[in-house]
PyMOL Python script that loads the backbone (N, CA, C, O; Angstrom):
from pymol import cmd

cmd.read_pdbstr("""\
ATOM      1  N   UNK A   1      33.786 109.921  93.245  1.00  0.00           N
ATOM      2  CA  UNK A   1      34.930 110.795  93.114  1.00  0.00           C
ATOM      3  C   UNK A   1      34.452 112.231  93.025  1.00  0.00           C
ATOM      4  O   UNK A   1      33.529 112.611  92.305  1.00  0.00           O
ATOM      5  N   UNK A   2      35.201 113.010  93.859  1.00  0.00           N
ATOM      6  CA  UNK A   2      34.934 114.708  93.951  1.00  0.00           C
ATOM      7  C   UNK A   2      34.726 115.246  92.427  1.00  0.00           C
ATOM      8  O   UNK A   2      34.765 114.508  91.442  1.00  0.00           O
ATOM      9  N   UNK A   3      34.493 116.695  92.389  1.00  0.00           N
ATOM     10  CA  UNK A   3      34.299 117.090  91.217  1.00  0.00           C
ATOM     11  C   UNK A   3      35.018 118.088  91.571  1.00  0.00           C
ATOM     12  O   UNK A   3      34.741 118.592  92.659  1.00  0.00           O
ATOM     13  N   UNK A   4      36.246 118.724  90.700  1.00  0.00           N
ATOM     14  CA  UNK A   4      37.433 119.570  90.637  1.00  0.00           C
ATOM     15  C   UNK A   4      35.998 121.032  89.844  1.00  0.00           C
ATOM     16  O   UNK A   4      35.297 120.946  88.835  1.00  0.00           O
ATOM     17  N   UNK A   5      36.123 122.269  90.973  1.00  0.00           N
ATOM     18  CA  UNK A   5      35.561 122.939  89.559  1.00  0.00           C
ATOM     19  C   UNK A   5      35.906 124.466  90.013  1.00  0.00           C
ATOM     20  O   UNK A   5      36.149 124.798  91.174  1.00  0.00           O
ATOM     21  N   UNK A   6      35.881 125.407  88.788  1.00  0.00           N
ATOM     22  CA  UNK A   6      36.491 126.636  88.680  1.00  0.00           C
ATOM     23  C   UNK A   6      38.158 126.737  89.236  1.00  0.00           C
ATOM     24  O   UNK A   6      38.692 127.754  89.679  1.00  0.00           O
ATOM     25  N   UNK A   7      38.700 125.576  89.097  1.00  0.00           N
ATOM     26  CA  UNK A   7      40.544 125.699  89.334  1.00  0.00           C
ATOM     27  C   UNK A   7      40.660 125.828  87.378  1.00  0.00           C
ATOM     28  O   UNK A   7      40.253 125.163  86.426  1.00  0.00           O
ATOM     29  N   UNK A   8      41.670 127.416  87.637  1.00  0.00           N
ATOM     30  CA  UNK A   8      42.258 127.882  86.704  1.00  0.00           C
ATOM     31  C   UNK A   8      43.705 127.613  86.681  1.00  0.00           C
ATOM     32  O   UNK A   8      44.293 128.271  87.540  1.00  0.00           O
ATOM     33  N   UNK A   9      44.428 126.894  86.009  1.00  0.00           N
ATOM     34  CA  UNK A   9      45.978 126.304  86.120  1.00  0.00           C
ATOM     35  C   UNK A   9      46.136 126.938  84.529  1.00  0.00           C
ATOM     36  O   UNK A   9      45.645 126.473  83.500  1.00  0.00           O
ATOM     37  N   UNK A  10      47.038 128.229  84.698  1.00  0.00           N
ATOM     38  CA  UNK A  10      48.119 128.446  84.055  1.00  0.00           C
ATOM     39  C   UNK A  10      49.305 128.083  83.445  1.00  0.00           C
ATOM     40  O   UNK A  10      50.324 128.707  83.744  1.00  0.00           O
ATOM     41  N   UNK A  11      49.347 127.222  82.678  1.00  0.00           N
ATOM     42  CA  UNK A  11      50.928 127.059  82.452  1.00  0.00           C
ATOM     43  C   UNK A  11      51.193 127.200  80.645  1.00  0.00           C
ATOM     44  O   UNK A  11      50.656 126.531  79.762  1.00  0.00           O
ATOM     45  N   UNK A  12      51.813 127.879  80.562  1.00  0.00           N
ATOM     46  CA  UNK A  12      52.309 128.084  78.483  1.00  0.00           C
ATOM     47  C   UNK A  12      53.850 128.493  78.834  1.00  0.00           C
ATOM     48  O   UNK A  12      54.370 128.809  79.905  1.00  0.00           O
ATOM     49  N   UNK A  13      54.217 128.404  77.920  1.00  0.00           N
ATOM     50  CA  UNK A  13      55.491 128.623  77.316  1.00  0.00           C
ATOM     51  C   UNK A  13      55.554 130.133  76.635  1.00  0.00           C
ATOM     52  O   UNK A  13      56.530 130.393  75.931  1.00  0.00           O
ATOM     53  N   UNK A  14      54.482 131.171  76.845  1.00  0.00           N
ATOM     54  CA  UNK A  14      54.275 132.111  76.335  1.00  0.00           C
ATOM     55  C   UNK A  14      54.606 133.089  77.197  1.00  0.00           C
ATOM     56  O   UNK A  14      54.315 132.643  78.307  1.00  0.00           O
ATOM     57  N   UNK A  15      54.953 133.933  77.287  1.00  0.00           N
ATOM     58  CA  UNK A  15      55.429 135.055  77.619  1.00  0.00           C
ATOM     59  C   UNK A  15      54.313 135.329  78.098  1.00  0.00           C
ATOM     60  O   UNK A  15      53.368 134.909  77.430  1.00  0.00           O
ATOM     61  N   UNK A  16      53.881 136.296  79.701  1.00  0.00           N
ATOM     62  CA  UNK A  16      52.125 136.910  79.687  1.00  0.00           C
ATOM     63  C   UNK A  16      52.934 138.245  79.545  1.00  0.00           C
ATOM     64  O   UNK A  16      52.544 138.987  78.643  1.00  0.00           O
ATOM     65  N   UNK A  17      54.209 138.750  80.441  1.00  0.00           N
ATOM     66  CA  UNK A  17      54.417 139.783  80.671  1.00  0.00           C
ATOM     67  C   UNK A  17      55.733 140.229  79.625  1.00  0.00           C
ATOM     68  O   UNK A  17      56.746 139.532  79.680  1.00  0.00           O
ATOM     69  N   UNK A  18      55.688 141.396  78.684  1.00  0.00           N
ATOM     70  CA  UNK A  18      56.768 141.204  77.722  1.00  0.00           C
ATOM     71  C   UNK A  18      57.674 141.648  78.358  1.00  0.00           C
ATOM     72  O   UNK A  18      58.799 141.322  77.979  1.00  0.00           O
ATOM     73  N   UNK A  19      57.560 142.518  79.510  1.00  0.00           N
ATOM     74  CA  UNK A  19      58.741 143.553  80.288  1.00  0.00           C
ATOM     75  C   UNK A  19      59.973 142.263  81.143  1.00  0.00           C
ATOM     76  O   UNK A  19      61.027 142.636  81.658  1.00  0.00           O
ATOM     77  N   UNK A  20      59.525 140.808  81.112  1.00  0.00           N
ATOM     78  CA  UNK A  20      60.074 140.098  81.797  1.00  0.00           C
ATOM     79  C   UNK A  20      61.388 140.343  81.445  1.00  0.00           C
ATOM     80  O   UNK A  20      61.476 141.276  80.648  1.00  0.00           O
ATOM     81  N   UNK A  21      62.804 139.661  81.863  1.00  0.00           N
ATOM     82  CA  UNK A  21      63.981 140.527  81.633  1.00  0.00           C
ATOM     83  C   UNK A  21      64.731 138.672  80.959  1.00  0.00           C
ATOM     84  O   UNK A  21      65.478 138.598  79.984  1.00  0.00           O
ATOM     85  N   UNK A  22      64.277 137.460  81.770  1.00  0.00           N
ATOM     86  CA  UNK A  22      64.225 136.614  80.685  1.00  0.00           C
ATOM     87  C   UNK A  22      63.288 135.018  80.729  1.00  0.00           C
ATOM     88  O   UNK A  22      63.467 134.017  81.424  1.00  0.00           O
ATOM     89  N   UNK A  23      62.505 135.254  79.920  1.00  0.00           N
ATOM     90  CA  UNK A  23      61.561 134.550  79.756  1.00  0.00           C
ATOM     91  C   UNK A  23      61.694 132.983  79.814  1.00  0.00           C
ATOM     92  O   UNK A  23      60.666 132.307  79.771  1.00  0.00           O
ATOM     93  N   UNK A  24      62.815 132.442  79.901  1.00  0.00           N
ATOM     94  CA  UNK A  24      63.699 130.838  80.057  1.00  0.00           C
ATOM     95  C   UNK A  24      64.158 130.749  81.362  1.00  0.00           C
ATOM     96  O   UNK A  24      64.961 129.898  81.744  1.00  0.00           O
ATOM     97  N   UNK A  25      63.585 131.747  82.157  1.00  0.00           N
ATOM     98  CA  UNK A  25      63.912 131.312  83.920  1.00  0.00           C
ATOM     99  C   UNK A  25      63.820 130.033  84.262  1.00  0.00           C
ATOM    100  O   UNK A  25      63.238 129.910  85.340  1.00  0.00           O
ATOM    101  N   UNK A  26      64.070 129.287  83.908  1.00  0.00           N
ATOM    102  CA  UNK A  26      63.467 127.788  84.326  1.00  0.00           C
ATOM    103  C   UNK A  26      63.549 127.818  86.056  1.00  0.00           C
ATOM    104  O   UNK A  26      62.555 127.387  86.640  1.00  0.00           O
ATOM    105  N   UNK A  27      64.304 128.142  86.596  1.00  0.00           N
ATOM    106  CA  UNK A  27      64.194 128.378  88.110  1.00  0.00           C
ATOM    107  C   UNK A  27      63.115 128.585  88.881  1.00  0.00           C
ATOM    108  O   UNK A  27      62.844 127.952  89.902  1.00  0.00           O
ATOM    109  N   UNK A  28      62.341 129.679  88.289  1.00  0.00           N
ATOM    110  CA  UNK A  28      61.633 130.394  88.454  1.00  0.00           C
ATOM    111  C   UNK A  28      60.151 129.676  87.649  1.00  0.00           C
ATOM    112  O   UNK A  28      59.085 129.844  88.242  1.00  0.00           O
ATOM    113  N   UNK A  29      60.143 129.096  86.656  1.00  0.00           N
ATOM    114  CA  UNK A  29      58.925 128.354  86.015  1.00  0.00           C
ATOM    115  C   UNK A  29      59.308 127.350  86.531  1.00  0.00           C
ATOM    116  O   UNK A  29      58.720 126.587  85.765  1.00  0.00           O
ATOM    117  N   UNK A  30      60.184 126.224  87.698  1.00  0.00           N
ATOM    118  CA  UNK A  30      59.771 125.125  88.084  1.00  0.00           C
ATOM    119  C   UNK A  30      59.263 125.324  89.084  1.00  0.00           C
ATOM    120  O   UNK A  30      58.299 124.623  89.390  1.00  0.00           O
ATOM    121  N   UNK A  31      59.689 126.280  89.905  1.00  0.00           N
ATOM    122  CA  UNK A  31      59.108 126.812  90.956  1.00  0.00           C
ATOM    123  C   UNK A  31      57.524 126.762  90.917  1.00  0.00           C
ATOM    124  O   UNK A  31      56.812 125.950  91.508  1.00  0.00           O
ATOM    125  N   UNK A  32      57.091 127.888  90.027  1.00  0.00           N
ATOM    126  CA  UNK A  32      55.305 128.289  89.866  1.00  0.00           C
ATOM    127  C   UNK A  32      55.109 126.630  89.611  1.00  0.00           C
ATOM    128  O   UNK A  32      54.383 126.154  90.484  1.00  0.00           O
ATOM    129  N   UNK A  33      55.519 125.762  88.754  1.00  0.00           N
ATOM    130  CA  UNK A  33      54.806 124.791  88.837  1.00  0.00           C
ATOM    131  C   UNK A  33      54.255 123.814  90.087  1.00  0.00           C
ATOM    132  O   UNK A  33      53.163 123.467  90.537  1.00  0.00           O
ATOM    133  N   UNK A  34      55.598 123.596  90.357  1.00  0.00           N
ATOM    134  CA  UNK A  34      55.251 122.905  92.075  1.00  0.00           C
ATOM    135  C   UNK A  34      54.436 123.494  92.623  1.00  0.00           C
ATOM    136  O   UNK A  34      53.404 122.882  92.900  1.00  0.00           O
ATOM    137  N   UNK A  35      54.589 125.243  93.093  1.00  0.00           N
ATOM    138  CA  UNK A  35      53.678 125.356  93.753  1.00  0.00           C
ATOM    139  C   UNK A  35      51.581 125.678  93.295  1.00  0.00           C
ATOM    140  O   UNK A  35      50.540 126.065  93.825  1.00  0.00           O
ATOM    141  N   UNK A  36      52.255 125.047  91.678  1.00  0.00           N
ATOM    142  CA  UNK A  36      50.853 125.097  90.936  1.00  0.00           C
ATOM    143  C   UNK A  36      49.925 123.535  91.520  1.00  0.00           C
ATOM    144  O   UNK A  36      48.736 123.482  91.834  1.00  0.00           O
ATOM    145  N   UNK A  37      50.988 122.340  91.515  1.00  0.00           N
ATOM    146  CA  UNK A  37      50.434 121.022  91.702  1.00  0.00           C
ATOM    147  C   UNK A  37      50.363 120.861  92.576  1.00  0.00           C
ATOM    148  O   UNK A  37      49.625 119.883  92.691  1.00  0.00           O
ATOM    149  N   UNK A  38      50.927 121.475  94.266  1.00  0.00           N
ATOM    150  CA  UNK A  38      50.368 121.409  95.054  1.00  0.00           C
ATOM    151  C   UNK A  38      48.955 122.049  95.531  1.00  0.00           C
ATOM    152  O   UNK A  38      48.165 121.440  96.253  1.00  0.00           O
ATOM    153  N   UNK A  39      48.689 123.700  94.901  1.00  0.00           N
ATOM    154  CA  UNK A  39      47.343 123.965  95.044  1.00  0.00           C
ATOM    155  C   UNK A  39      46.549 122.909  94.231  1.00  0.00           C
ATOM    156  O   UNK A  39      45.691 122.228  94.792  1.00  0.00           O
ATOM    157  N   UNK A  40      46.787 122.791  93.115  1.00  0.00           N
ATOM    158  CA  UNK A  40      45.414 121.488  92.485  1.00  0.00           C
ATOM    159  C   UNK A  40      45.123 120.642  93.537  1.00  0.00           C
ATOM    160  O   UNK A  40      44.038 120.572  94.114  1.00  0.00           O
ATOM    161  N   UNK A  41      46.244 119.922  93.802  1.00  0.00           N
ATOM    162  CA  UNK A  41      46.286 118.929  94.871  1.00  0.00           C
ATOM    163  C   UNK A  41      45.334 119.397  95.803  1.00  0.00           C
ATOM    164  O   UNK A  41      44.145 119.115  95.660  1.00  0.00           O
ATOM    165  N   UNK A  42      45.604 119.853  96.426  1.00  0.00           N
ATOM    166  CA  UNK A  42      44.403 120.703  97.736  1.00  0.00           C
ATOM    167  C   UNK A  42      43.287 120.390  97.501  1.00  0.00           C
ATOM    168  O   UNK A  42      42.646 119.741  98.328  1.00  0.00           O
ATOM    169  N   UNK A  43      42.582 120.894  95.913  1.00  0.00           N
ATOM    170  CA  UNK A  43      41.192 120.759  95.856  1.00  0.00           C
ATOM    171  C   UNK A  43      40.890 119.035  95.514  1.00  0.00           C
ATOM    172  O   UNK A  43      39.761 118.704  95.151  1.00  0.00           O
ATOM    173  N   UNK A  44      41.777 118.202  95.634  1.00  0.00           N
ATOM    174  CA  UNK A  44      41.054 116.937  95.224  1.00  0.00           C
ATOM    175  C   UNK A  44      40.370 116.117  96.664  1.00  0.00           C
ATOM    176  O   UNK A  44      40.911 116.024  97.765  1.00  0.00           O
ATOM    177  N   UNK A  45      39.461 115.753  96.383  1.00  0.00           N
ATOM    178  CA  UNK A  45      38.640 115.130  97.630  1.00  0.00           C
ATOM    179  C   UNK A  45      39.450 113.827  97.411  1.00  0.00           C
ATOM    180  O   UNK A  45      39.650 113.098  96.439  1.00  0.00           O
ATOM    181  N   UNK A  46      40.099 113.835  99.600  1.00  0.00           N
ATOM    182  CA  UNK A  46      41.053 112.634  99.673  1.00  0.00           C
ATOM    183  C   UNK A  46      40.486 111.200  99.987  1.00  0.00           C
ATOM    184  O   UNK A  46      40.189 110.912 101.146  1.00  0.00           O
ATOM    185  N   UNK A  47      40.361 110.451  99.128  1.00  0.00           N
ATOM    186  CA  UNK A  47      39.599 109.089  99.029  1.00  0.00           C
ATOM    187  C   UNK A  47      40.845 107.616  99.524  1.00  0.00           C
ATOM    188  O   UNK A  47      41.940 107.767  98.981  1.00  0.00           O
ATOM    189  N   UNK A  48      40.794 106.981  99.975  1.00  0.00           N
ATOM    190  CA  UNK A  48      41.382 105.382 100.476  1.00  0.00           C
ATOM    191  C   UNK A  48      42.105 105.422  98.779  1.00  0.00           C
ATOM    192  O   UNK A  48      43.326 105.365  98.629  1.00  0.00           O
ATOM    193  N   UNK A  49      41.019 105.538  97.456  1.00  0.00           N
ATOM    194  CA  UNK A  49      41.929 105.126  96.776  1.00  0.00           C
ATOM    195  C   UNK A  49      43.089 106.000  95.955  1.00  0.00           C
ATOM    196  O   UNK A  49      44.182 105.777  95.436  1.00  0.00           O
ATOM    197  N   UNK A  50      42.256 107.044  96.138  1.00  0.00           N
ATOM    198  CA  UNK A  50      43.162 108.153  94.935  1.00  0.00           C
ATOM    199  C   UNK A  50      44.786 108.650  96.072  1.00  0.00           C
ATOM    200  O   UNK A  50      45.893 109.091  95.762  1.00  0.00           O
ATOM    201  N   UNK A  51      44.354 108.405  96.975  1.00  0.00           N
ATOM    202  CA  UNK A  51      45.382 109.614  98.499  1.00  0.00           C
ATOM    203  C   UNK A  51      46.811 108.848  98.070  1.00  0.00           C
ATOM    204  O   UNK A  51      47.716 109.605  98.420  1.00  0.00           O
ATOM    205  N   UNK A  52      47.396 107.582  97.419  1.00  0.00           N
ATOM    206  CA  UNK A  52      48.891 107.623  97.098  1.00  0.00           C
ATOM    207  C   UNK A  52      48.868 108.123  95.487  1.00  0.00           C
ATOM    208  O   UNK A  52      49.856 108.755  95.114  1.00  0.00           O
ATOM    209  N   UNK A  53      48.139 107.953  94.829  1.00  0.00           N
ATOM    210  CA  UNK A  53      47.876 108.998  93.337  1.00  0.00           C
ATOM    211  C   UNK A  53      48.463 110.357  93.796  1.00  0.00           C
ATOM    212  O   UNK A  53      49.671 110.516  93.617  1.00  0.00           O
ATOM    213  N   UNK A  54      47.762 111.335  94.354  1.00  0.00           N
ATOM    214  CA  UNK A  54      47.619 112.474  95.075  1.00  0.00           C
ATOM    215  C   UNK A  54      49.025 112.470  95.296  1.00  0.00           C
ATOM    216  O   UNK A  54      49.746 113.145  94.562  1.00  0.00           O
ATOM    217  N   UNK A  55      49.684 111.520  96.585  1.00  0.00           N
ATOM    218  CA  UNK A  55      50.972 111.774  96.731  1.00  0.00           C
ATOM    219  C   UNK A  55      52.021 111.585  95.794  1.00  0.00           C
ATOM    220  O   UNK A  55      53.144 112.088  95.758  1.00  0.00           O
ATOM    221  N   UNK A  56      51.520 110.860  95.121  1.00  0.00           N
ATOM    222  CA  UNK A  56      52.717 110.379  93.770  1.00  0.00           C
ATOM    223  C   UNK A  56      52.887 111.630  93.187  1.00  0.00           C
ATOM    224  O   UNK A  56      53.943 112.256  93.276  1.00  0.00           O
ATOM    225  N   UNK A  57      51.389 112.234  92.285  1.00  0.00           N
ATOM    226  CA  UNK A  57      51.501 113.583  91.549  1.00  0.00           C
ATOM    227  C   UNK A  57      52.331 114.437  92.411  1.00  0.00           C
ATOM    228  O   UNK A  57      53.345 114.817  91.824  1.00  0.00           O
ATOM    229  N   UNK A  58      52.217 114.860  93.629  1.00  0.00           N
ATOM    230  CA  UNK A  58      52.838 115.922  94.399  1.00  0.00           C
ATOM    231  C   UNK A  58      54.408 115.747  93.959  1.00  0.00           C
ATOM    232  O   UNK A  58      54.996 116.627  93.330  1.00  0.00           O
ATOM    233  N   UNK A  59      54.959 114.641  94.316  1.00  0.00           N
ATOM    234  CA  UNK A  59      56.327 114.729  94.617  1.00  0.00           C
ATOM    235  C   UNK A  59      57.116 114.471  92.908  1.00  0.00           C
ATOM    236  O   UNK A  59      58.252 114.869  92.649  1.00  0.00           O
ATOM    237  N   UNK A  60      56.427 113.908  92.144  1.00  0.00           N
ATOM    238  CA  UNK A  60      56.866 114.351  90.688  1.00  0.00           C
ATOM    239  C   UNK A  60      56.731 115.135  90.053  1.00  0.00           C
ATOM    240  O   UNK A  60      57.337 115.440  89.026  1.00  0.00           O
ATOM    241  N   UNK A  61      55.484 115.832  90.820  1.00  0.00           N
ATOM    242  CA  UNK A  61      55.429 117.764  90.078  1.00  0.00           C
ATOM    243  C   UNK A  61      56.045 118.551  90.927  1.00  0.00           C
ATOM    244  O   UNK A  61      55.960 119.736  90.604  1.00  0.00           O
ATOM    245  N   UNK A  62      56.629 118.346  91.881  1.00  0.00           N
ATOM    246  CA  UNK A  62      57.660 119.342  92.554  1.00  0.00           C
ATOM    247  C   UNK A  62      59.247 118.679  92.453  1.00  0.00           C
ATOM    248  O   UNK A  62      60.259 119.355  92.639  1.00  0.00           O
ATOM    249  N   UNK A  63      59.246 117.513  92.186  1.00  0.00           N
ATOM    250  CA  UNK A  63      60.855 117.032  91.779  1.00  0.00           C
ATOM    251  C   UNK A  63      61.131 117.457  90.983  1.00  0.00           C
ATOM    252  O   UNK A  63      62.347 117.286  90.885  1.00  0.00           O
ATOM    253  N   UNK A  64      60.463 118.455  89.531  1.00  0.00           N
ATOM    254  CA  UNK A  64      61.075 119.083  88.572  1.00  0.00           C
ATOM    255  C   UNK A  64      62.121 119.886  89.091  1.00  0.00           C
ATOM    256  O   UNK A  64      63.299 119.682  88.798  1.00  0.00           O
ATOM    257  N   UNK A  65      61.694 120.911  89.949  1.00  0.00           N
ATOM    258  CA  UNK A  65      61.573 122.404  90.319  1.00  0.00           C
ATOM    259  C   UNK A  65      63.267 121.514  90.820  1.00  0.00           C
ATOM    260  O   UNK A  65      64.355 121.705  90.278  1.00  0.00           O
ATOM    261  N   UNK A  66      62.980 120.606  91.937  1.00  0.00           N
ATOM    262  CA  UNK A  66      64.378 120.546  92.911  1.00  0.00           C
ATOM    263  C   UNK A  66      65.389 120.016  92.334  1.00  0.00           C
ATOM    264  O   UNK A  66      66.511 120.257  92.779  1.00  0.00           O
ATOM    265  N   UNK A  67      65.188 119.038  91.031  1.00  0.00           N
ATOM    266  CA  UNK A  67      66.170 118.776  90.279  1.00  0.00           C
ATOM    267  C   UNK A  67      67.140 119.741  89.566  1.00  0.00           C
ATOM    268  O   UNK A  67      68.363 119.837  89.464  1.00  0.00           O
ATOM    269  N   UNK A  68      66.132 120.370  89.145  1.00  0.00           N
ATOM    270  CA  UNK A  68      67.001 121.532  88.380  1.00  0.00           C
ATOM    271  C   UNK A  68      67.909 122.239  89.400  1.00  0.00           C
ATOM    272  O   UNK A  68      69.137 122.180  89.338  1.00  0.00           O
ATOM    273  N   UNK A  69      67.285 122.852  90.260  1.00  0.00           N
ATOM    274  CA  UNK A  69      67.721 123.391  91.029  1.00  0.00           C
ATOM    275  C   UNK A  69      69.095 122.579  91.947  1.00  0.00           C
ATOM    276  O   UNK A  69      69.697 123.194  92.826  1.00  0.00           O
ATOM    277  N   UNK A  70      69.369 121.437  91.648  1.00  0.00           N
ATOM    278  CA  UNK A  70      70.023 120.438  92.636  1.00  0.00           C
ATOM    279  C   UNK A  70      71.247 120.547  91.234  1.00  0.00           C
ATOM    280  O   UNK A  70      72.456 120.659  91.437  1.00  0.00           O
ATOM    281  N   UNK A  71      70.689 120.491  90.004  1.00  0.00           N
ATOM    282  CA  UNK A  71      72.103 120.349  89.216  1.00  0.00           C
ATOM    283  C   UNK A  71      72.592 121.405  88.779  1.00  0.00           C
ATOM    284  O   UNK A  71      73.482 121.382  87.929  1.00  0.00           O
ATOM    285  N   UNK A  72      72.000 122.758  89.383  1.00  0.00           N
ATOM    286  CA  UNK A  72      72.898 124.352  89.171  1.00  0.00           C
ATOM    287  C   UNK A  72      73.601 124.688  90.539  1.00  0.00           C
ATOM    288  O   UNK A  72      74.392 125.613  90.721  1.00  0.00           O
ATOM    289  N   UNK A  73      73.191 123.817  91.419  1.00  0.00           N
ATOM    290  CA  UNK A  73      73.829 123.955  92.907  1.00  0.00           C
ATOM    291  C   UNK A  73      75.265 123.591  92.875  1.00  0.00           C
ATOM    292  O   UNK A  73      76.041 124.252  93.565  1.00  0.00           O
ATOM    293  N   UNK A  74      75.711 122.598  92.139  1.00  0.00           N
ATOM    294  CA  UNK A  74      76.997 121.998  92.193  1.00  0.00           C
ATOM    295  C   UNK A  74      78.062 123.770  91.586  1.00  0.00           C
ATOM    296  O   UNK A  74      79.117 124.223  92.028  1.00  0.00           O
ATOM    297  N   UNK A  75      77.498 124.090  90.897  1.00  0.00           N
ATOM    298  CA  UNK A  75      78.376 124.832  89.885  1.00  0.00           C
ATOM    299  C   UNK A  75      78.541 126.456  90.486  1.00  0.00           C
ATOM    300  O   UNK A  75      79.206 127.281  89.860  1.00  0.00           O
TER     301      UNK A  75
END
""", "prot")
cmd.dss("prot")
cmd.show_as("cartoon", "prot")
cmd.util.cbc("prot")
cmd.orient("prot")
């Protein structure tokens, strides 16, 4: 199995920037995530066994982002 190395993944609940206007964007933080688990994704070396792992993680770390987004659409 590959070796993942120098990937820096960001994610807190902390504020980085205080000027933000509101820090509970969830729109906007499901977003960065998806497109956080798809870069990880990238760096994993694709093996026979890990490659539906790989796809599984993808589409449950970006179904956050579209869910939300799917139940503010109605309204």
């Amino acid at each position: 199995m590959g070796k993942i190395s120098n990937y820096k993944c960001q994610m807190s609940n902390q504020i980085q920037n205080p000027n933000i206007k509101n820090k509970y964007d969830l729109a906007e933080r499901t977003s960065k995530f998806g497109e956080e688990v798809i870069d990880f994704s990238k760096q994993i070396i694709e093996s026979i066994i890990n490659k539906p792992l790989v796809s599984q993680f993808i589409r449950s770390g970006t179904s956050v982002g579209a869910n939300y987004i799917d139940i503010f659409s109605n309204y």
